[in-house]
C-alpha positions as CSV (number, residue, x, y, z in Angstrom):
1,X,10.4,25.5,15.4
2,X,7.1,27.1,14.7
3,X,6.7,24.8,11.8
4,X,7.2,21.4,14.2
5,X,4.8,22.6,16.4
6,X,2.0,23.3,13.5
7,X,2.8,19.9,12.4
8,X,2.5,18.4,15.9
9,X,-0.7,20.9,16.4
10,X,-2.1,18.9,13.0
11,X,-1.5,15.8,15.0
12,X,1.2,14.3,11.9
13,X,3.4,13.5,14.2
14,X,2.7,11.9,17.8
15,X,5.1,11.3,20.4
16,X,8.3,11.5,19.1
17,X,7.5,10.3,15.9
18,X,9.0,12.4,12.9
19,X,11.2,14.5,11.9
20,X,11.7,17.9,10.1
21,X,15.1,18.7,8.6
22,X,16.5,21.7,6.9
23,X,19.4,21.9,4.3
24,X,21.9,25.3,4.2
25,X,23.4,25.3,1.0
26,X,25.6,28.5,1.4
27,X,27.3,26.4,4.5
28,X,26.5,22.8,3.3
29,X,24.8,22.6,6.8
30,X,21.8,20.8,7.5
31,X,20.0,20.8,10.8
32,X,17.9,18.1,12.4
33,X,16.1,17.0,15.7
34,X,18.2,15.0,17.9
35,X,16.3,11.4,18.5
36,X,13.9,11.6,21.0
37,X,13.3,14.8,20.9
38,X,9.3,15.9,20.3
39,X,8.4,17.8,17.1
40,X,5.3,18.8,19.3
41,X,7.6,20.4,21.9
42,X,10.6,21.0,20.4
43,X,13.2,23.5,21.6
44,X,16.5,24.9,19.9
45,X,18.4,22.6,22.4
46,X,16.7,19.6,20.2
47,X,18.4,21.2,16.6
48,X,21.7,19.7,15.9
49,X,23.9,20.6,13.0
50,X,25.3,18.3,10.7
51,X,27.5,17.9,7.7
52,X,26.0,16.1,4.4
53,X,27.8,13.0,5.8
54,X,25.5,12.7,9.2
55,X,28.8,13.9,11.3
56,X,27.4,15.8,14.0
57,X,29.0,19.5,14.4
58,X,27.0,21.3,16.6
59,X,24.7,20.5,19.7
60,X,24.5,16.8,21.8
61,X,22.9,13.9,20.9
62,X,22.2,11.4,17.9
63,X,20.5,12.6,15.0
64,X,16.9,10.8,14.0
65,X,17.4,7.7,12.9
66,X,16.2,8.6,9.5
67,X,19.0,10.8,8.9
68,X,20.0,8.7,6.1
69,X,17.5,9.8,3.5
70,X,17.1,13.3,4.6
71,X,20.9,13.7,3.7
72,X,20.6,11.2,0.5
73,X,17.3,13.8,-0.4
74,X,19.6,16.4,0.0
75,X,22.4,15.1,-2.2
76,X,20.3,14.1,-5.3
77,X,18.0,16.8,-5.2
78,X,19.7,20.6,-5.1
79,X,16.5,22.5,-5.5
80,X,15.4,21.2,-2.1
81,X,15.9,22.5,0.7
82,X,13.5,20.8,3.3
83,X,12.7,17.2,4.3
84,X,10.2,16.1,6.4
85,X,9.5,12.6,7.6
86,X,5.9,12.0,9.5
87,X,2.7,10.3,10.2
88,X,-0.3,12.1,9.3
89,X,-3.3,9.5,9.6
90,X,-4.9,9.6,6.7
91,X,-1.5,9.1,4.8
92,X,-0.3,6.8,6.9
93,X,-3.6,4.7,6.8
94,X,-3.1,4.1,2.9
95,X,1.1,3.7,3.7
96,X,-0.2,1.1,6.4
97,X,-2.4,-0.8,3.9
98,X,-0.1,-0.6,1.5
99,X,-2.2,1.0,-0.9
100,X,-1.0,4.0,-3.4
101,X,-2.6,7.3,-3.1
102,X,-5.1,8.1,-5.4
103,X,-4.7,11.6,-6.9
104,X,-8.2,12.3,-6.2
105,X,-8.1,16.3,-6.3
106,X,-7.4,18.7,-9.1
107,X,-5.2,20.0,-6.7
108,X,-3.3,16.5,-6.0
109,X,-3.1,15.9,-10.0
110,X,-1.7,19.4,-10.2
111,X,0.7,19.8,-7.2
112,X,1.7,16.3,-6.6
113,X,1.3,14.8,-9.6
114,X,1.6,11.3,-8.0
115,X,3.1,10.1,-4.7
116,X,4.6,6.8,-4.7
117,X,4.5,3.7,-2.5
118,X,7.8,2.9,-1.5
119,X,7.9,-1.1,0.2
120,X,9.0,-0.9,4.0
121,X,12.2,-1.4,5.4
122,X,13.4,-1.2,9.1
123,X,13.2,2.0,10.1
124,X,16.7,3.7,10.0
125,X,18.2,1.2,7.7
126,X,20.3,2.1,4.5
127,X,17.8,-0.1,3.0
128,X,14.8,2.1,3.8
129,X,17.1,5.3,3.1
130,X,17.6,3.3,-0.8
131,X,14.5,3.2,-1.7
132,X,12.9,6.5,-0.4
133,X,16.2,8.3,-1.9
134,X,15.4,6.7,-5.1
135,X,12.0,7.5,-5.5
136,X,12.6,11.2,-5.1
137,X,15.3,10.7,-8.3
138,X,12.2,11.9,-10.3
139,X,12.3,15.5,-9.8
140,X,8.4,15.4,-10.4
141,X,7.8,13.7,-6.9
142,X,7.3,15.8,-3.5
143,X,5.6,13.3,-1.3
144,X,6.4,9.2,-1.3
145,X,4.6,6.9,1.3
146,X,6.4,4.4,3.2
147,X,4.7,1.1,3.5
148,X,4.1,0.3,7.1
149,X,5.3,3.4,8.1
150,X,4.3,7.2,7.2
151,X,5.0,10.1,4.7
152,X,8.1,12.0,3.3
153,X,7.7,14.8,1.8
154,X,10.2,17.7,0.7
155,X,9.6,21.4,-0.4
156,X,11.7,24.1,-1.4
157,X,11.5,25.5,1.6
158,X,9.4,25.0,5.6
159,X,6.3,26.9,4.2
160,X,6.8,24.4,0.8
161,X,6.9,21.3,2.6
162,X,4.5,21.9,5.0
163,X,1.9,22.8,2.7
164,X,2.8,19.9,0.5
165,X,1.8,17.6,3.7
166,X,-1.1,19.1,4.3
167,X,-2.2,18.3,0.7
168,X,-0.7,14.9,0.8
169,X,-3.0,14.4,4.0
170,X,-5.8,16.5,2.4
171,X,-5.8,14.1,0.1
172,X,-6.0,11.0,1.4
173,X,-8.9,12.2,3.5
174,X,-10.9,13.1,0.8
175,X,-9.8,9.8,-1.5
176,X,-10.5,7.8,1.6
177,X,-14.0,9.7,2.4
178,X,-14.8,9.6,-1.5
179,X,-14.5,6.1,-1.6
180,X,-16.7,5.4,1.4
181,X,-19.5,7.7,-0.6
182,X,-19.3,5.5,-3.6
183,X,-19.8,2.1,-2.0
184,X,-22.7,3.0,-0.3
């Protein structure tokens, strides 16, 4: 929960916007924040437990509406462990423009490598799911940008993934900043 509340400290994720889930291998277990529930406030009532097939076994409530790709994340991709869907501004401003973003550190060419722009979908739809799933086939790929939307981004683990957003957003503040500089 500490991790939610950084991210909702960093302001990625207003309201009730995002979501942060977590896969147990050893129990093929993953856990995620009911719908509704605040990453900025969240509370061990909000965590509930669910098989790799979205079946809820623990806790009350619906799971995020997104639930589809964390688990399809999950299914492709065994050397991850966390998922975690939000809207950092920066990020989301180039996912909003529908714009790819430029690797424009030596730290984004290093760690990222590239983050690609995946076209929008409605939200919760096995459609959106599709595509984002897809994208993280490339083992490469830690961060993808949904048009319209926000940011996924997975990690090996919380401390992984969250620092992964931070450079995903670090980044597009700086490419966004740089690019400003070079007009004028």
């Amino acid at each position: 929960m500490k991790v939610s509340h950084r991210c909702g400290n960093q302001g990625w994720c207003p309201g009730t916007l995002g979501n942060i889930s977590y896969f147990d291998p050893k129990f093929d277990r993953v856990y995620i924040k009911r719908s509704g529930a605040d990453l900025n406030h969240l509370e061990l009532e909000d965590i509930l437990t669910l098989d790799l097939n979205g079946k809820v076994l623990e806790g009350v409530g619906l799971p995020s509406k997104e639930v589809k790709f964390h688990l399809g994340i999950y299914k492709i991709r065994s050397d991850i462990k966390t998922v975690f869907h939000i809207h950092p501004t920066y990020a989301t401003a180039y996912a909003v423009a529908g714009k790819k973003l430029p690797m424009a550190t030596e730290a984004a060419k290093l760690v990222l490598m590239d983050v690609p722009l995946v076209s929008s979908a409605p939200s919760g739809s096995k459609e959106l799911a599709r595509k984002v799933t897809s994208s993280f086939k490339d083992g490469r790929i830690k961060a993808v940008l949904i048009a319209e939307h926000g940011v996924v981004v997975i990690g090996e683990n919380l401390k992984s993934a969250y620092n992964n957003v931070s450079l995903v957003e670090d980044t597009a503040k700086v490419a966004l900043l740089s690019s400003l500089i070079i007009k004028s």
